[in-house]
C-alpha positions in Angstrom: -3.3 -14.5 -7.0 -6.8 -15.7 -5.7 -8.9 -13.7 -3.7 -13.6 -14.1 -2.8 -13.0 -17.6 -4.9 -11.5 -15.7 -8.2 -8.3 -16.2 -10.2 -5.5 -13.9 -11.2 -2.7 -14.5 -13.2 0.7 -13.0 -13.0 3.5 -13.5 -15.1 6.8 -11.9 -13.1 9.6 -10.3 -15.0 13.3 -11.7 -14.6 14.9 -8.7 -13.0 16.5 -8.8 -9.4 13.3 -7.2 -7.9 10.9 -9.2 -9.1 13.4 -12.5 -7.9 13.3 -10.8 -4.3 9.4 -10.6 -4.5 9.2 -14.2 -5.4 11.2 -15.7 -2.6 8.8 -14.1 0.0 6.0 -16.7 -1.7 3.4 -17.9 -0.7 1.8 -14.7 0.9 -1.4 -13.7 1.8 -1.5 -9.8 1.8 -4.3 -6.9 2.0 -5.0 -4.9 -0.4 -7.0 -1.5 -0.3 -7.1 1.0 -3.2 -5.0 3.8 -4.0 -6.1 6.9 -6.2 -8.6 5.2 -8.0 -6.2 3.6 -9.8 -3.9 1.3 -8.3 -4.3 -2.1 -5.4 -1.5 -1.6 -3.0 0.0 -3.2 0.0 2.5 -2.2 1.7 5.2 -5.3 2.1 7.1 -6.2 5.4 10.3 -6.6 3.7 11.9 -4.3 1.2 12.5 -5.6 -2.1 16.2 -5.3 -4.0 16.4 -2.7 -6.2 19.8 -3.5 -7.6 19.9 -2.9 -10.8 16.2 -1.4 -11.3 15.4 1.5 -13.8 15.0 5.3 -11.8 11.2 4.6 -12.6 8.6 3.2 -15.4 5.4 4.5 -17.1 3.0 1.8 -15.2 0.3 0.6 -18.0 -3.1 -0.9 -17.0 -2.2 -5.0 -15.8 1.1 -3.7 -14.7 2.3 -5.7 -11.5 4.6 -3.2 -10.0 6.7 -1.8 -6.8 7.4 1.2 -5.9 10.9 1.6 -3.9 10.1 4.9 -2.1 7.4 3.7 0.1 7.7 -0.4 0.3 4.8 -0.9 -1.7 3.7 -3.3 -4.0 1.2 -1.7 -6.5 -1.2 -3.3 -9.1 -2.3 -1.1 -11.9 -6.3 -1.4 -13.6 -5.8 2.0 -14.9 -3.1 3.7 -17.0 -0.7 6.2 -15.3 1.9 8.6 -15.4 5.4 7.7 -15.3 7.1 7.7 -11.3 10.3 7.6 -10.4 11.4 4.8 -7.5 8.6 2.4 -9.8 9.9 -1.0 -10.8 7.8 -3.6 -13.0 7.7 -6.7 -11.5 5.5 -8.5 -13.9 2.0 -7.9 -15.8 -1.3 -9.4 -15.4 -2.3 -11.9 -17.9 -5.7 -12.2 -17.0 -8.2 -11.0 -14.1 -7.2 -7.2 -14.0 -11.2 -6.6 -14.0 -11.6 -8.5 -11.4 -9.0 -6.8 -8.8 -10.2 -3.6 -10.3 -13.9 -4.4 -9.4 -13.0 -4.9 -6.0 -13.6 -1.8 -3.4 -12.6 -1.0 0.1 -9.8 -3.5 2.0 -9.6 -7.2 0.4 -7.5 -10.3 1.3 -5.4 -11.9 -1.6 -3.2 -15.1 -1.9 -0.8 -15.0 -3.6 1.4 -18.4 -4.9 3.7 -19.5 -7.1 2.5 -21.3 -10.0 4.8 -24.2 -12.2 
């Protein structure tokens, strides 16, 4: 994910979700803030949620998408656990530098070999 010429990186899950997320790659998404804790974005595509737990206990660096609303979310601080939440992956390193970010921002986001 890159975004005002900084790097972060993402390593996806294997779960049917996080598959559906990856085939929509490359994307270049908005992000805005949500409750001073998460980056979200609300996709134009539904991902699968065969197979997905009823929800998660998101952890700071947790890349994340929650069913109920179409919406990926990207945790910098720790939450509590929601229901229709599905990890996709975690951040392995950047989170400060999403989390620094304030108001509406751009990202790319690509699939890395």
């Amino acid at each position: 994910m890159t975004f005002n010429n900084e790097e972060v990186i993402v390593k996806m899950d294997d779960n049917p979700t996080s598959r559906d997320f990856i085939r929509l790659l490359p994307l270049t998404l908005t992000l805005e803030d949500y409750a001073g804790t998460e980056k979200i974005n609300y996709l134009e595509k539904r991902l699968s949620t065969v197979d997905a737990p009823s929800g998660i206990d998101p952890s700071v660096e947790d890349f994340t998408y929650y069913s109920p609303w179409g919406n990926m979310a990207i945790f910098y601080k720790d939450f509590h656990y929601s229901n229709g939440l599905i990890k996709l992956g975690k951040i392995e390193s950047g989170i400060e530098k999403l989390a620094n970010m304030t108001g509406i921002f751009t990202v790319k986001i690509e699939k890395m070999d």
